[in-house]
Backbone as CSV, one residue per row, in Angstrom:
resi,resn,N_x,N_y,N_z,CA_x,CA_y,CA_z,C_x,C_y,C_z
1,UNK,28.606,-36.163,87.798,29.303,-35.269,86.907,30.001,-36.082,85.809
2,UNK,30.332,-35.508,84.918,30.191,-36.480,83.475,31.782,-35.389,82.920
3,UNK,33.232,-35.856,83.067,34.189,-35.289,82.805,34.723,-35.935,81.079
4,UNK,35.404,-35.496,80.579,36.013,-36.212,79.003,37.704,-36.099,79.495
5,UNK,38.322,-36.452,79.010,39.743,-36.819,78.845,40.471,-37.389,77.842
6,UNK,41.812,-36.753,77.522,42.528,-37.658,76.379,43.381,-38.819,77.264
7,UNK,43.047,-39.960,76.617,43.984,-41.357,76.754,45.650,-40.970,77.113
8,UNK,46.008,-40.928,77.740,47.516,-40.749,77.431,48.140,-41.538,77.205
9,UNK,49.632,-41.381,76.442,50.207,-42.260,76.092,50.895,-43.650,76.732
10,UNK,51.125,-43.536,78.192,51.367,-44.055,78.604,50.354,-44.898,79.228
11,UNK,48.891,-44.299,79.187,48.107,-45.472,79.576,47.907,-45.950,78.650
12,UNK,48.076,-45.444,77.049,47.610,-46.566,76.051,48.886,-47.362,75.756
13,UNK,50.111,-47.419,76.269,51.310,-47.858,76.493,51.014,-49.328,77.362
14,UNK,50.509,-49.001,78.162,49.900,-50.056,79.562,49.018,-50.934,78.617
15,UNK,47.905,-50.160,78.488,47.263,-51.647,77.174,48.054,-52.139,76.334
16,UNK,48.637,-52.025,75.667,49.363,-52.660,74.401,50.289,-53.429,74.915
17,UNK,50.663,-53.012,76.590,51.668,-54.356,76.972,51.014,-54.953,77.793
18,UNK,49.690,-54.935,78.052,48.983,-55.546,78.972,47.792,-55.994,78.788
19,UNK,47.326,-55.669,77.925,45.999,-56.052,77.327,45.330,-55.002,77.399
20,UNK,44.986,-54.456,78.228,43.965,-53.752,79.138,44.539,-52.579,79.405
21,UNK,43.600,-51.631,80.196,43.902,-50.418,80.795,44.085,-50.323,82.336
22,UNK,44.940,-49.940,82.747,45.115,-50.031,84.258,44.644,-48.953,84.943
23,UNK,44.050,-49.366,86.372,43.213,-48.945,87.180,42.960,-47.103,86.990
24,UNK,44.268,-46.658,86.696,44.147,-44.846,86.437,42.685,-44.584,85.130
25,UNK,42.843,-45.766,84.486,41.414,-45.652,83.357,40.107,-45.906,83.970
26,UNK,40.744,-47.363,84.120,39.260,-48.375,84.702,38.254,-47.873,85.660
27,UNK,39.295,-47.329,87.092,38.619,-47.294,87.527,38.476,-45.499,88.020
28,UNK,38.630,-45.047,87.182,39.026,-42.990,87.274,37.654,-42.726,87.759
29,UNK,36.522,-43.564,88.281,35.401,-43.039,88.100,34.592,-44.267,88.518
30,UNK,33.387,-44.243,88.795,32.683,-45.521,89.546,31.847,-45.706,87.877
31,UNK,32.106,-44.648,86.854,31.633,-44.942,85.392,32.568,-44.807,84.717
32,UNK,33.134,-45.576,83.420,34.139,-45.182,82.926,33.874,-45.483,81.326
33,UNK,34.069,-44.832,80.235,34.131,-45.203,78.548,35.410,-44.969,78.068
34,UNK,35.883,-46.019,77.527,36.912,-45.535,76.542,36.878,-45.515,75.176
35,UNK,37.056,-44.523,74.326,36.221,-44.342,73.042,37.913,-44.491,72.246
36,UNK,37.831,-44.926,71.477,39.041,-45.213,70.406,38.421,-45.683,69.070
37,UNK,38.952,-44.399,68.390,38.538,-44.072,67.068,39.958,-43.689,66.373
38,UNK,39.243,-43.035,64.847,40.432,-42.928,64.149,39.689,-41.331,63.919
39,UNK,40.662,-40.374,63.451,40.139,-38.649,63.945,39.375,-38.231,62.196
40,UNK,39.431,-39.379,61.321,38.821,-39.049,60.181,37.060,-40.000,59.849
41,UNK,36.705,-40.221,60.958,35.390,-41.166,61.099,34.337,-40.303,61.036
42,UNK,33.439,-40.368,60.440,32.360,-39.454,60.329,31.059,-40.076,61.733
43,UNK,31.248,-41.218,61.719,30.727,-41.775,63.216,31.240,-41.201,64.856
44,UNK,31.845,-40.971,64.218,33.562,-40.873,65.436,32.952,-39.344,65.686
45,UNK,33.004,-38.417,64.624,32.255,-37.106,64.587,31.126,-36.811,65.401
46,UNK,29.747,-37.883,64.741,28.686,-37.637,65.324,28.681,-37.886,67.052
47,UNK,29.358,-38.686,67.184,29.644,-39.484,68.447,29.970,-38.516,69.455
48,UNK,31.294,-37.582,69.112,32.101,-36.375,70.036,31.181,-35.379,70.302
49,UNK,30.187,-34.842,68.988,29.393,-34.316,69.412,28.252,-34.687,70.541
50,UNK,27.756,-35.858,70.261,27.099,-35.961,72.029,27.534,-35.772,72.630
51,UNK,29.036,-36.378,73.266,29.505,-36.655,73.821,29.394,-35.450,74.380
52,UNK,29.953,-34.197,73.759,30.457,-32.959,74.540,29.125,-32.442,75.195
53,UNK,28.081,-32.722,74.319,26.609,-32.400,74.884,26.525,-32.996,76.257
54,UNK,26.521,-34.366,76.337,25.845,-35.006,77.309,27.145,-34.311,78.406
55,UNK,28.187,-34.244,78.591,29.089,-33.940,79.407,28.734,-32.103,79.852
56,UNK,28.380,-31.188,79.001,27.887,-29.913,79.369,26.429,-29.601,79.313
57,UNK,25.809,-30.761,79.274,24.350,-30.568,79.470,23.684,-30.320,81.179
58,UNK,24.674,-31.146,81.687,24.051,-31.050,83.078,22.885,-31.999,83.383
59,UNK,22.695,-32.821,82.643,21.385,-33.424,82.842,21.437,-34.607,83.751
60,UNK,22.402,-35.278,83.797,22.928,-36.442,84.271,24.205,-35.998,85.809
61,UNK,23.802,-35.256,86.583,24.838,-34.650,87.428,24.876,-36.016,88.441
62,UNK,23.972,-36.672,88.266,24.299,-37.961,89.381,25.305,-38.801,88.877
63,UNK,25.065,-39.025,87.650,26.696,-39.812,87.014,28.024,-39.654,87.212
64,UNK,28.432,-40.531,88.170,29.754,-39.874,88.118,30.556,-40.795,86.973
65,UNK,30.714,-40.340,85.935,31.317,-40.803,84.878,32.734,-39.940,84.173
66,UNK,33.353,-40.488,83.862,34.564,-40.451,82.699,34.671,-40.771,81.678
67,UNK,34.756,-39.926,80.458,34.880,-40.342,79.209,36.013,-40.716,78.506
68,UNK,37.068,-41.181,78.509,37.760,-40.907,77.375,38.473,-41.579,76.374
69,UNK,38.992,-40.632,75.483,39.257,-40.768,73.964,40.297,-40.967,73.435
70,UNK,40.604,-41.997,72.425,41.868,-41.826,71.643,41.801,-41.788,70.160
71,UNK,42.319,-40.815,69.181,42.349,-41.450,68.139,43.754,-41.562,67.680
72,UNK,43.485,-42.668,67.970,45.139,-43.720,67.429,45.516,-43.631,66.237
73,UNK,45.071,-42.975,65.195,45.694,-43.185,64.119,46.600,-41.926,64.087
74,UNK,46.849,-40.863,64.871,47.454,-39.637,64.991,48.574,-40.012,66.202
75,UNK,49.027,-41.094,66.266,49.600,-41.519,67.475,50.675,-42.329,66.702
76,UNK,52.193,-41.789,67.261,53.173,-42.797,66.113,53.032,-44.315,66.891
77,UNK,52.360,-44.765,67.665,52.145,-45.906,67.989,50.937,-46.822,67.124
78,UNK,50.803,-46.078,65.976,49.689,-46.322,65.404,49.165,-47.776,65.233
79,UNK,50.014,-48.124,64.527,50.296,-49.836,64.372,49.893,-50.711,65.331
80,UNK,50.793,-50.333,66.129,50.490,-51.616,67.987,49.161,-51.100,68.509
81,UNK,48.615,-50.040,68.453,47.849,-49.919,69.072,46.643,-50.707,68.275
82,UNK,46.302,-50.796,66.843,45.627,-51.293,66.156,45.545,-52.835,66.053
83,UNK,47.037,-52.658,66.222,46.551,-54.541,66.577,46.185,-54.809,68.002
84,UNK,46.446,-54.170,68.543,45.568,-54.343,70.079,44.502,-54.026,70.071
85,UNK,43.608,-53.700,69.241,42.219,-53.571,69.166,41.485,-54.576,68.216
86,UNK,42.562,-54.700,67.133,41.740,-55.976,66.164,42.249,-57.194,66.690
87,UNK,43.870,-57.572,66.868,43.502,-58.842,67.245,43.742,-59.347,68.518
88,UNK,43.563,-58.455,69.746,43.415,-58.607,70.865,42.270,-58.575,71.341
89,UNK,41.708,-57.296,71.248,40.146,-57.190,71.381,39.310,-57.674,70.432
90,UNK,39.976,-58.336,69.250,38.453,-58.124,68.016,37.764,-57.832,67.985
91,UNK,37.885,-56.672,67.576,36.926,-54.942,67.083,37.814,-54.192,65.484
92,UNK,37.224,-54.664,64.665,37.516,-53.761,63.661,37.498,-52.564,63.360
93,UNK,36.182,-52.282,63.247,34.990,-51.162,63.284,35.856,-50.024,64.633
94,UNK,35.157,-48.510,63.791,35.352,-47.289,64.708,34.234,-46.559,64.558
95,UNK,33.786,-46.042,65.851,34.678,-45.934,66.731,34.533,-47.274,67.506
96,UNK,35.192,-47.692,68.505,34.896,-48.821,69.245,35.038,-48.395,70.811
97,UNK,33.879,-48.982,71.722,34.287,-48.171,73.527,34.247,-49.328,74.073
98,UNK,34.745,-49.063,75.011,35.147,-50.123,76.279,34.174,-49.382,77.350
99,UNK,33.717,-49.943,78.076,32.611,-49.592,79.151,33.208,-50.277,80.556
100,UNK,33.510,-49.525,81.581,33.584,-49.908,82.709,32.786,-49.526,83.810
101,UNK,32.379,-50.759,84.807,31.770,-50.532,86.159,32.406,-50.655,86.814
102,UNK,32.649,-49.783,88.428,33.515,-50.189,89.193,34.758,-50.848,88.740
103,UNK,35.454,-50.303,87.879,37.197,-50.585,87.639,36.675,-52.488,86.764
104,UNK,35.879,-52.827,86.293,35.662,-53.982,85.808,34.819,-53.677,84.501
105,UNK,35.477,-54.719,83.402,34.859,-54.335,81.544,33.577,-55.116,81.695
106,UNK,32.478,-54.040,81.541,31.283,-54.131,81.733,30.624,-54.273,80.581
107,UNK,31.397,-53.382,79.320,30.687,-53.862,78.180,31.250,-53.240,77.269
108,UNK,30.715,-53.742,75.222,31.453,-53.145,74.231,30.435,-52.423,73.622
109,UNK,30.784,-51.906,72.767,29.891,-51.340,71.484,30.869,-50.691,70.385
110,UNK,30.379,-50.120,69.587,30.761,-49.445,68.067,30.174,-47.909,68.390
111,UNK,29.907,-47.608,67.688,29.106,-46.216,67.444,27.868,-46.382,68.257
112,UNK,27.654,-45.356,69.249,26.550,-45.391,70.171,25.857,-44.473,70.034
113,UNK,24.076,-43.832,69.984,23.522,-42.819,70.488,23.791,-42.819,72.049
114,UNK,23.142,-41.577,72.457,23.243,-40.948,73.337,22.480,-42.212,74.967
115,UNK,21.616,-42.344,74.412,20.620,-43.291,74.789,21.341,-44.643,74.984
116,UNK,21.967,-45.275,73.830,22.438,-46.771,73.736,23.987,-46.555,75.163
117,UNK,24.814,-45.540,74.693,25.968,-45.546,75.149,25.776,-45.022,76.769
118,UNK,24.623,-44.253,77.616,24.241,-44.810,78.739,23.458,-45.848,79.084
119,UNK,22.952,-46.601,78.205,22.547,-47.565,78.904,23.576,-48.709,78.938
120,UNK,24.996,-48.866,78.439,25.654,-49.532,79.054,26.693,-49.143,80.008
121,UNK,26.033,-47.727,81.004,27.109,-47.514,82.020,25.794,-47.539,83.322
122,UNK,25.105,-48.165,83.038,23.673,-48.530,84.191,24.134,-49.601,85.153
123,UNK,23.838,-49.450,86.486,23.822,-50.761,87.463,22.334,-52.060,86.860
């Protein structure tokens, strides 16, 4: 089953003083994406729309996956959170996801099809 979720503040609180996302993200799921964008991206757009597809499509019911999203620029944390993505993570570019296996960062990307962005939540 393939669920979406907003980031909350306090877990994006936890990254910015920690680097990272703690286990309530990582590991919410034996699949996990974290998508962080900015809410005026026309990538960011095309992107949500799969997203909501692949999550109410039903096609993938063996996945047990978690999606979720922030766009930080609608967040008065705007600032810290941005530098925790450029010069912590170095990732400029939006949208940008974090990919987890089993509670461990499995992988990055930018803007994904449907196709690219499961094949980095594969054993």
């Amino acid at each position: 089953m393939i669920s979406r979720k907003s980031l909350s503040r306090a877990q994006a609180e936890h990254a910015m003083q920690n680097r990272e996302f703690d286990s309530s993200v990582t590991a919410a799921a034996p699949s996990v994406a974290v998508v962080l964008t900015q809410d005026w991206c026309g990538q960011w757009a095309a992107m949500d729309r799969d997203l909501a597809e692949l999550a109410s499509s039903g096609e993938h019911e063996d996945l047990e996956l978690v999606i979720f999203h922030l766009a930080y620029n609608r967040e008065d944390y705007f600032q810290r959170f941005l530098d925790l993505k450029e010069r912590v993570w170095g990732n400029r570019l939006i949208p940008y996801v974090r990919y987890y296996r089993h509670g461990k960062l499995a992988g990055e990307s930018n803007f994904a099809s449907r196709r690219e962005f499961l094949r980095h939540l594969q054993d």
